[in-house]
C-alpha positions, 0 to 999 in steps of 0.5 A: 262633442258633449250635450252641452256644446251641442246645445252652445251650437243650437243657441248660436244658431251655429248649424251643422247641415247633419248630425248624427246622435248615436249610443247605448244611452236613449236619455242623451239623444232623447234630450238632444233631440228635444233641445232641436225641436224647441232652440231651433226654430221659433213656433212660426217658422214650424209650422213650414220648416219641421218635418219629422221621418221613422226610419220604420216607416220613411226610406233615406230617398225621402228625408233627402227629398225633404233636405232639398227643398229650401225653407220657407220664411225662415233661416233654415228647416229642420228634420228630424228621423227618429229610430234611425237605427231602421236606416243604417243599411241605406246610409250610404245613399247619403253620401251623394248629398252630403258632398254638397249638402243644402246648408238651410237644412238640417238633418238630426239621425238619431240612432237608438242604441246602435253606432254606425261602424266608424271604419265605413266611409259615410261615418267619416263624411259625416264626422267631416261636415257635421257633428257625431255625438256618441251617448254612452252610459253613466258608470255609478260614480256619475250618477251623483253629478247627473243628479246634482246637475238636475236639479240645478236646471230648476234652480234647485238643490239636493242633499247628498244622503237624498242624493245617494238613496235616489241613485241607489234606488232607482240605479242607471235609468236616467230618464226614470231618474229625470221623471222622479226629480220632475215629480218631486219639484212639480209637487214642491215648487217652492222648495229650494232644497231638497232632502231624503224626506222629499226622496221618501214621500215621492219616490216611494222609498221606505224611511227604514228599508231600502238599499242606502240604510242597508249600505249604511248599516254594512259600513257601520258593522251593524250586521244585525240591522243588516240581516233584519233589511234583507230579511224585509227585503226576502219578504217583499221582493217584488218591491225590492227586486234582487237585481237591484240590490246587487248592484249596489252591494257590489259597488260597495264591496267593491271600493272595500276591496279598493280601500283596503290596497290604496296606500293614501290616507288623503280624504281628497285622494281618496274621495276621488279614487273610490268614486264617492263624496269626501264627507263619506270617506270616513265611514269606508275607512272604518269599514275596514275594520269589519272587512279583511281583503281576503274576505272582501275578494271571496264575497265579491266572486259570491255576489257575481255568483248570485248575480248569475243565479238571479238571471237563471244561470244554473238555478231555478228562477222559482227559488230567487227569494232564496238568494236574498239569504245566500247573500246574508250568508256571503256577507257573515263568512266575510266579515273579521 
């Protein structure tokens, strides 16, 4: 079951008597967790009918003890154990309960980044009388879509170079990314539409320097703009971290490789295939003409390399400015 639908349920009042929010990615129970909080009961049935448990700190015997009880003035109770992945071994004392579960009560696990093992016999009550909703990452191609859906929350919308410089600079870290939109709609409430300017006042990303110009300068064959970003880059690394570069510089090599073996001229097609907006799609196919599919393949094996290099695997982590010019390097050799 997706975020949404669960969200559906909560505001039908439809509930489940357990569920179990489980997965790699804290932002989605995070945010799961607080719908429950605020969509389930009204602030006067709280006061009697919340209860929140730690799995560092309360054993299953207690939340159970608490699920028993009936509800006082109100429909139903909600409890909710936060770092539930403390709980995991005593899950199989919930099996008892939850063969004739009090339906007044609803109970919210939320596992942090740990998945309960969906071959043991609890997993499979659970899913029977309650909802398992798994959240796992985004992969980069969903970012855009995660950003856009942000902003519509607030009625708001974003540009898509905004759009991109945004995911580009702050990556996968969707609660930094919510933080960073909250920040700029908070300071600007009555901006409807939001811009790159907007991205560079309030983010802090840099109007010349930052990941999205170097991707741009690259896709346009202006190297030597190219060379003068990552040299500013070198120079101030403790602002533009390697393990944030590198990502995206594989991500864009990588659809170069992809476009190079596609066999469609199809915007649309190919829009959707390399994981990038239509009104993009021409300057990758001119790209190609700076890149070959030889020299595409060689430069994406010496950007892993590099990766690896960053993260101390075989090279001296004092030398890490060093590798901001094996990738100037890397990327010369490749071109045509």
């Amino acid at each position: 079951m997706s975020v949404e639908a669960i969200k559906a349920q909560i505001d039908r009042k439809e509930f489940k008597p357990i569920y179990l929010l489980q997965g790699e990615e804290l932002f989605f129970i995070q945010e799961l967790t607080k719908y429950f909080e605020n969509h389930s009961l009204t602030e006067e049935e709280k006061a009697f009918n919340f209860s929140v448990f730690y799995g560092k700190e309360h054993g299953i015997e207690k939340v159970l003890e608490q699920a028993k009880r009936l509800p006082m003035m109100a429909e139903r109770q909600l409890i909710v154990v936060k770092e539930a992945q403390h709980l995991m071994r005593q899950f199989d004392k919930l099996e008892f309960y939850l063969k004739n579960p009090v339906f007044s009560s609803v109970i919210v696990f939320c596992l942090n980044q740990k998945k309960l093992d969906k071959r043991k016999k609890i997993f499979k009550l659970i899913s029977e009388i309650g909802v398992v909703f798994d959240s796992k990452p985004l992969y980069d191609n969903q970012l855009a879509p995660f950003i856009d859906a942000l902003f519509n929350r607030s009625n708001k919308s974003v540009s898509p170079k905004a759009k991109i410089m945004l995911a580009e600079h702050i990556g996968t870290n969707l609660s930094l990314v919510d933080k960073e939109i909250k920040k700029m709609i908070l300071a600007e409430p009555n901006t409807s539409h939001f811009e790159d300017i907007h991205i560079e006042r309030y983010v802090g990303v840099n109007k010349d320097y930052n990941v999205f110009e170097l991707n741009n300068a690259l896709l346009k064959g202006q190297f030597e703009r190219s060379a003068k970003i990552l040299s500013h880059f070198q120079q101030n690394s403790k602002d533009y971290p390697i393990q944030a570069i590198l990502p995206a510089l594989f991500n864009l090599f990588n659809k170069l490789f992809k476009l190079q073996v596609l066999r469609t001229t199809n915007t649309a097609v190919l829009a959707k295939d390399l994981g990038i907006p239509p009104y993009f799609v021409q300057d990758y196919i001119e790209a190609k003409s700076y890149f070959g599919l030889k020299g595409l393949g060689r430069l994406i094996g010496d950007l892993k390399d590099i990766d690896l290099k960053s993260k101390g695997v075989g090279y001296n982590s004092n030398n890490i400015k060093d590798l901001y010019k094996e990738i100037l390097i890397s990327i010369v050799k490749a071109r045509n």
